[in-house]
PLY file of the C-alpha trace (Angstrom):
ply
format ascii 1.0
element vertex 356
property float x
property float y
property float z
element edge 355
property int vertex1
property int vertex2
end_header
-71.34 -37.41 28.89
-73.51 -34.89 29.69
-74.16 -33.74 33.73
-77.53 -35.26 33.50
-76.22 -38.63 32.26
-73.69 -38.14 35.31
-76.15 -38.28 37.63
-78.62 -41.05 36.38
-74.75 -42.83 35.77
-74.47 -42.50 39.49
-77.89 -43.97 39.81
-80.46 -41.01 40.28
-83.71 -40.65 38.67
-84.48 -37.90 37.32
-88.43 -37.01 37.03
-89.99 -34.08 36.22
-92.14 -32.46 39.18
-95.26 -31.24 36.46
-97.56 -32.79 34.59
-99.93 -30.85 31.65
-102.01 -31.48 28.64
-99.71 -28.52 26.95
-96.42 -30.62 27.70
-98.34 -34.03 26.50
-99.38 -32.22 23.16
-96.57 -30.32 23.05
-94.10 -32.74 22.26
-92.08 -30.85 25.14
-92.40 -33.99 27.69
-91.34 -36.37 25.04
-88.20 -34.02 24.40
-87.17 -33.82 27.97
-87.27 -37.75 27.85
-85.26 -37.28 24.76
-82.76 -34.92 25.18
-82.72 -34.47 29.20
-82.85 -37.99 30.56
-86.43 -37.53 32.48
-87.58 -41.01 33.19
-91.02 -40.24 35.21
-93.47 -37.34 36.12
-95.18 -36.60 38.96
-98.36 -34.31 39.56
-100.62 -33.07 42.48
-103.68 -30.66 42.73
-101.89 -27.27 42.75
-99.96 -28.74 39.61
-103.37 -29.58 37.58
-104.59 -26.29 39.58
-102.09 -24.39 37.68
-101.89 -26.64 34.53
-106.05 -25.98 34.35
-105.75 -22.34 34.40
-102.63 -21.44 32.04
-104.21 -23.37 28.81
-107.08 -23.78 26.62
-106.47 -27.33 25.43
-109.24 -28.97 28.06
-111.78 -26.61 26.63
-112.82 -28.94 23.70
-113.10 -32.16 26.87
-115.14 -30.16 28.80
-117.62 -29.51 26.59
-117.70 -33.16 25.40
-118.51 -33.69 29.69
-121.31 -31.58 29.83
-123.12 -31.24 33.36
-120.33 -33.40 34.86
-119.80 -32.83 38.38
-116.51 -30.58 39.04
-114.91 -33.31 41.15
-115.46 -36.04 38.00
-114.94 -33.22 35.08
-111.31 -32.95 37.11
-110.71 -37.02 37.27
-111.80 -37.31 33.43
-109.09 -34.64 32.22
-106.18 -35.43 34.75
-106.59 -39.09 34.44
-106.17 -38.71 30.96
-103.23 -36.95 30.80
-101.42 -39.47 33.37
-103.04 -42.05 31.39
-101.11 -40.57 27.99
-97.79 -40.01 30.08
-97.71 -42.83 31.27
-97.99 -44.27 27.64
-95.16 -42.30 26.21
-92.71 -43.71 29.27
-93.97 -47.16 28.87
-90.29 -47.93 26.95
-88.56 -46.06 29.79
-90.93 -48.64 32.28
-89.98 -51.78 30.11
-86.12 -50.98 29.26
-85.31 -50.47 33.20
-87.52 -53.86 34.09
-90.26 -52.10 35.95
-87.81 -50.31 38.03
-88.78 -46.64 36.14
-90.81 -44.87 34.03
-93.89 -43.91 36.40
-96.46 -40.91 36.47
-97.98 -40.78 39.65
-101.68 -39.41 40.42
-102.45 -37.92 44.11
-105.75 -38.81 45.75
-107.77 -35.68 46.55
-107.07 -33.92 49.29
-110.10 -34.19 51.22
-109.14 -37.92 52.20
-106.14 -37.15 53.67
-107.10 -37.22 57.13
-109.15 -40.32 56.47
-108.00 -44.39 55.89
-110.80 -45.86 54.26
-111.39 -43.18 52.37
-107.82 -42.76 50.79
-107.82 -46.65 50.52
-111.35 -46.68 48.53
-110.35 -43.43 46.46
-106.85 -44.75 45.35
-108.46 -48.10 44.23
-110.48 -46.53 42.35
-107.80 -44.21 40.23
-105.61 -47.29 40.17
-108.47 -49.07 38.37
-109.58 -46.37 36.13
-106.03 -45.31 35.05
-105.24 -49.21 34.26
-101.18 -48.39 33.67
-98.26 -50.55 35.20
-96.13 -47.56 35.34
-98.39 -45.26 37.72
-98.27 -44.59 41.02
-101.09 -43.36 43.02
-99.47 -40.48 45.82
-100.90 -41.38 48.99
-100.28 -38.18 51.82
-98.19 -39.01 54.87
-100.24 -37.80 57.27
-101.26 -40.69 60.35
-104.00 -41.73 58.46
-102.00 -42.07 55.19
-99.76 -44.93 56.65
-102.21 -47.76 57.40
-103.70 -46.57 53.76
-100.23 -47.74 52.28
-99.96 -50.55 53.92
-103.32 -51.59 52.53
-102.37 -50.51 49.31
-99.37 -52.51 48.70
-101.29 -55.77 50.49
-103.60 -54.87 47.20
-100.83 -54.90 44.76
-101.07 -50.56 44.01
-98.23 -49.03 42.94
-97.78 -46.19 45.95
-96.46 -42.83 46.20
-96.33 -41.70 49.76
-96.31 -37.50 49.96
-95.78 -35.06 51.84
-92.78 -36.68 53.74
-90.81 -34.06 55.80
-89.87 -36.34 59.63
-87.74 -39.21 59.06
-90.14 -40.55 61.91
-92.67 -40.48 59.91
-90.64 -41.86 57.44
-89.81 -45.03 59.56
-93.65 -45.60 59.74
-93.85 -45.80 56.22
-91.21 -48.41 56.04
-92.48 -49.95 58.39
-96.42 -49.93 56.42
-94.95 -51.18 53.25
-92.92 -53.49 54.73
-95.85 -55.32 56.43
-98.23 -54.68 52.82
-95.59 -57.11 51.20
-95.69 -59.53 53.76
-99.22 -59.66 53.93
-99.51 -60.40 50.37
-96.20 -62.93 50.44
-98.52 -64.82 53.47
-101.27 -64.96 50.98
-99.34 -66.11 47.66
-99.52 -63.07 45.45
-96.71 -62.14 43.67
-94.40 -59.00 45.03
-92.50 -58.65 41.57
-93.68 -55.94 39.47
-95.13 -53.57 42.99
-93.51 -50.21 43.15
-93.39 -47.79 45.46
-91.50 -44.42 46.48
-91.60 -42.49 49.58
-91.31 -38.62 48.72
-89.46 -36.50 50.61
-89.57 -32.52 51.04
-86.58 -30.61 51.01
-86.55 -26.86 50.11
-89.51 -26.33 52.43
-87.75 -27.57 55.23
-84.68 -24.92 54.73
-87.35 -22.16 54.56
-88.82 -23.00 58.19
-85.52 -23.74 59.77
-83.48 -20.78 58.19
-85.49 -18.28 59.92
-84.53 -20.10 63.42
-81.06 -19.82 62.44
-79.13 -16.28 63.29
-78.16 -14.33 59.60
-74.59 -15.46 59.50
-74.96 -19.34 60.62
-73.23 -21.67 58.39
-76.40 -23.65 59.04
-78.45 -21.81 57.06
-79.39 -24.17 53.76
-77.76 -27.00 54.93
-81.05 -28.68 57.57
-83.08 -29.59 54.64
-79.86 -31.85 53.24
-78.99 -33.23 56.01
-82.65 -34.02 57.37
-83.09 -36.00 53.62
-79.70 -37.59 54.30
-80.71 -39.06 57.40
-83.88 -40.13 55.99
-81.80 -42.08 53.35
-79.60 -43.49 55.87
-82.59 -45.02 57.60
-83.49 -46.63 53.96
-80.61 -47.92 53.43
-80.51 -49.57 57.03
-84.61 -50.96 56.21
-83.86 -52.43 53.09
-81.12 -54.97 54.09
-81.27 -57.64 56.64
-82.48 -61.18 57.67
-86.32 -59.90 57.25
-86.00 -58.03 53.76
-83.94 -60.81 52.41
-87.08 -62.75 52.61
-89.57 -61.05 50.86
-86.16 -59.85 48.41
-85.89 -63.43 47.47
-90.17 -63.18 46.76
-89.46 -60.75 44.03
-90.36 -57.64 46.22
-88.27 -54.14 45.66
-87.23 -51.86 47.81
-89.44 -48.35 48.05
-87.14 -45.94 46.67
-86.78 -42.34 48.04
-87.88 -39.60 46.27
-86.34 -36.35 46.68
-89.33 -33.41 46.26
-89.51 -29.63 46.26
-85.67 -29.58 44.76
-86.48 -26.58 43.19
-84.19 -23.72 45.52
-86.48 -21.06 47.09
-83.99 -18.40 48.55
-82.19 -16.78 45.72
-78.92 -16.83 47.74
-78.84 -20.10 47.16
-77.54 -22.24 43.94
-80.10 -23.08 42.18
-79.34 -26.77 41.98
-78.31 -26.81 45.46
-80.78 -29.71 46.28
-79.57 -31.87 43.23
-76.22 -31.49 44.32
-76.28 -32.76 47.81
-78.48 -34.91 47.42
-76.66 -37.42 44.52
-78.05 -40.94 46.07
-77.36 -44.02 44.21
-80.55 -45.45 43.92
-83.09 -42.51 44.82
-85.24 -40.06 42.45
-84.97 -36.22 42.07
-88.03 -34.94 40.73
-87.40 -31.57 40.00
-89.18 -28.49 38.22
-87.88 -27.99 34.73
-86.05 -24.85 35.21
-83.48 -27.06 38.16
-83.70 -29.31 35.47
-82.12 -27.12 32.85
-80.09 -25.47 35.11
-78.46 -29.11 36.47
-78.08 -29.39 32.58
-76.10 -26.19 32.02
-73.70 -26.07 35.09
-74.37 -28.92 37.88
-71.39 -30.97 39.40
-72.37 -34.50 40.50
-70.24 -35.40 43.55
-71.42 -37.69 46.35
-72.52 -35.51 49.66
-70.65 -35.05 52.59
-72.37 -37.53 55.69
-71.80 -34.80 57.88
-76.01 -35.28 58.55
-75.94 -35.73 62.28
-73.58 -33.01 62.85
-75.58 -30.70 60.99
-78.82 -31.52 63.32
-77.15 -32.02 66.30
-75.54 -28.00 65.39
-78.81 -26.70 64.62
-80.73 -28.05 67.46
-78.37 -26.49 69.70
-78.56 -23.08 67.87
-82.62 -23.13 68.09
-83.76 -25.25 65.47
-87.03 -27.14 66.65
-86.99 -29.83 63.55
-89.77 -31.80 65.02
-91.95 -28.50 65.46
-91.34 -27.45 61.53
-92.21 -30.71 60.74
-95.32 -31.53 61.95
-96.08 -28.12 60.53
-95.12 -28.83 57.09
-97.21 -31.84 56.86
-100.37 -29.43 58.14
-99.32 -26.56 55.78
-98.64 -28.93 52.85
-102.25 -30.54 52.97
-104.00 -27.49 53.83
-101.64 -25.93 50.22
-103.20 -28.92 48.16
-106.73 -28.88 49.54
-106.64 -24.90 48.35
-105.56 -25.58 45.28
-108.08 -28.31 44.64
-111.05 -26.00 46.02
-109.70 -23.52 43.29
-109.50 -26.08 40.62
-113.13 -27.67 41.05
-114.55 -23.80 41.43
-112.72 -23.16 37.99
-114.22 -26.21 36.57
-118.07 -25.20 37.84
-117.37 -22.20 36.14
-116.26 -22.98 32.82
-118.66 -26.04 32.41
-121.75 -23.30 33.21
-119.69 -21.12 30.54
-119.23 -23.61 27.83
-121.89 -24.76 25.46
-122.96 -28.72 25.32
0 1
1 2
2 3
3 4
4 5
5 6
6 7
7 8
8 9
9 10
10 11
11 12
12 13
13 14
14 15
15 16
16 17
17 18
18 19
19 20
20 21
21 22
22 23
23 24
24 25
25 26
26 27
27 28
28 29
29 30
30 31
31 32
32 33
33 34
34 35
35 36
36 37
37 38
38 39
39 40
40 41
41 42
42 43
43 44
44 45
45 46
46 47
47 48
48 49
49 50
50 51
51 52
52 53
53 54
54 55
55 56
56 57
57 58
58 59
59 60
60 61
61 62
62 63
63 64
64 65
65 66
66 67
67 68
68 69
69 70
70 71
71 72
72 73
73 74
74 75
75 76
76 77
77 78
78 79
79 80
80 81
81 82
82 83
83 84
84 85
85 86
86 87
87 88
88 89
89 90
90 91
91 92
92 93
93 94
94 95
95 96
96 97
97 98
98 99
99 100
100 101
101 102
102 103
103 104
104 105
105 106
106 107
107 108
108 109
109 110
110 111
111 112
112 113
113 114
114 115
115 116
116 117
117 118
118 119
119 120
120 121
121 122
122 123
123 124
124 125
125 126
126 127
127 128
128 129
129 130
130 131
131 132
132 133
133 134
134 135
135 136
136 137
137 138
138 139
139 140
140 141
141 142
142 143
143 144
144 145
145 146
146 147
147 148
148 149
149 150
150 151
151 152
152 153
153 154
154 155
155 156
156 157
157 158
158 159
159 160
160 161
161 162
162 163
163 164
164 165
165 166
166 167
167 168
168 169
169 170
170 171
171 172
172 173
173 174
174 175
175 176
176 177
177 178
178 179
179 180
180 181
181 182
182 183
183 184
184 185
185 186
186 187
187 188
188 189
189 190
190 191
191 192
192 193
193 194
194 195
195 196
196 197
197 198
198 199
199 200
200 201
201 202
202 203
203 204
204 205
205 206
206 207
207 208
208 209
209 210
210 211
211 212
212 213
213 214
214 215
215 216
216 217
217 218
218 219
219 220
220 221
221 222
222 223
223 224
224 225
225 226
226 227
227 228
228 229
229 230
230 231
231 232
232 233
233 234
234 235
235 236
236 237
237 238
238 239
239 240
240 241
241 242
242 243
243 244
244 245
245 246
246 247
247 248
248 249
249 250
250 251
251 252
252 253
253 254
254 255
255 256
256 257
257 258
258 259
259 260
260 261
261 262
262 263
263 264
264 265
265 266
266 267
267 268
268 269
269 270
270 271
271 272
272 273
273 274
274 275
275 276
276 277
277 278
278 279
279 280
280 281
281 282
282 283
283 284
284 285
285 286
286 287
287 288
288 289
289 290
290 291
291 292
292 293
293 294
294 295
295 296
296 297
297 298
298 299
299 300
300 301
301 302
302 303
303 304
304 305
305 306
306 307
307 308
308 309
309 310
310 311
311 312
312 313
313 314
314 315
315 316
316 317
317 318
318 319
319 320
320 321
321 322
322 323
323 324
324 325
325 326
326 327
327 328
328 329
329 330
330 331
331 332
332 333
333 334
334 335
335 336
336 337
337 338
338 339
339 340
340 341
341 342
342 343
343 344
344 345
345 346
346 347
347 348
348 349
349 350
350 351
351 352
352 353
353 354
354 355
């Protein structure tokens, strides 16, 4: 067995945290579902942002959209690409009974601070891209939680981002929680929704480390331990009298997502968020070189709970968890909204540059 097979054997997803029209035509994404046991894909601007600028393969699309607005030039090319994704992991979607096999599509940026707006925006890409197996990523920001809620009362498959507080993290619960019983009051069906809640990681080791002194044993260890606690708190949601109930409807639990696995301090292992974070039942998506290097020398071994220590340690030696945060969330919206600027400038510019 290989270590990849290991750790989807010990019941983590694995899903690749990219998304491009040169992995779709490629063949490379259908290889890594092949050969490296990927089983979904996510995406975001600064991914398409990046994905835009590296390749000439949306050149021949753009000049079939001639005079399209940026913003719709942007919607026809990504959607398309989630749209063929989610086409070649349709088996994947069908073989684990709805359970896998998603592509998820963020809502722009410049809704993030606003509920209707989110709400109207992600019914609209959940219409247009017409899949069972995507997910629209809705930001966790305050006005991203009643937007879930609605979402899952409208039968959308959700993605919350941008997760970093386990607070925060209770709201969402908490938001789809009350989306499935709204739609259980009203008759509609709750088999067949999906949702995941992701949840940072690497970023929060980069804000806390530098509140840590050089030598703490600390150092690397917040991030885990904040995502532990985080899947603690799912694990205590998703049981009980109350999710019995809409459990016996057909409804599923939202699964956590483990995001920004890729390790950003080169004194780290490099598949030190796969590692300690092997969680029956959750998803890593990570970027394909973790990926690979999970492949070539990765141990799966179930992580210490030593989570509440581990804050309890680092709020004593400084650590203001609740400060880095709330400032993650800011910095992480503010990160997408540049890349998105970029990406519709690039577009303006290369649809006055290319020919109808």
């Amino acid at each position: 067995m290989t270590r990849l097979a290991a750790l989807r054997g010990e019941g983590v997803s694995i899903w690749l945290d990219t998304l491009s029209r040169e992995l779709l035509e490629s063949g490379h994404l259908e290889r890594l579902v092949r050969d490296y046991e990927v089983t979904g894909a996510t995406s975001n601007p600064t991914i398409f942002e990046k994905a835009f600028g590296s390749s000439d393969r949306y050149d021949g699309d753009l000049r079939r959209l001639p005079g399209a607005e940026p913003r719709e030039a942007f919607l026809e090319l990504a959607l398309d690409d989630v749209r063929r994704a989610a086409d070649l992991l349709r088996d994947t979607h069908e073989r684990s009974d709805g359970r896998d096999g998603f592509v998820s599509f963020e809502v722009t940026p410049d809704v993030a601070y606003d509920t209707d707006a989110t709400v109207a925006q992600a019914l609209e890409l959940w219409s247009r891209l017409d899949r069972p197996n995507v997910m629209i990523k809705v930001p966790a920001t305050a006005a991203g939680v009643p937007a879930a809620e609605e979402l899952i009362a409208a039968g959308v498959n959700v993605n919350v981002t941008l997760l970093f507080a386990v607070e925060r993290y209770a709201e969402i619960i908490e938001a789809h929680m009350r989306g499935l019983e709204r739609r259980a009051d009203a008759g509609l069906p709750l088999d067949g929704l999906a949702s995941v809640a992701s949840f940072f990681v690497s970023r929060v080791d980069a804000k806390a480390d530098v509140q840590l002194p050089e030598r703490s044993p600390l150092r690397g260890r917040v991030a885990i331990a904040n995502a532990l606690r985080a899947y603690e708190l799912s694990e205590q949601r998703f049981a009980g009298e109350r999710w019995r109930r809409l459990s016996e409807r057909g409804a599923r639990p939202q699964r956590p997502l483990w995001a920004s696995t890729g390790t950003k301090d080169p004194a780290y292992s490099d598949v030190l968020y796969v590692e300690g974070l092997v969680t029956p039942g959750a998803i890593n998506t990570m970027p394909e070189g973790t990926l690979r290097a999970f492949a070539e020398h990765g141990e799966v071994r179930l992580p210490a709970r030593d989570h509440e220590n581990v804050q309890t340690e680092a709020e004593h030696a400084g650590v203001d968890l609740q400060a880095i945060t709330e400032q993650l969330e800011h910095e992480g919206v503010e990160a997408f909204s540049r890349s998105y600027d970029d990406l519709l400038e690039r577009l303006k510019v290369a649809s006055e540059a290319t020919p109808a």
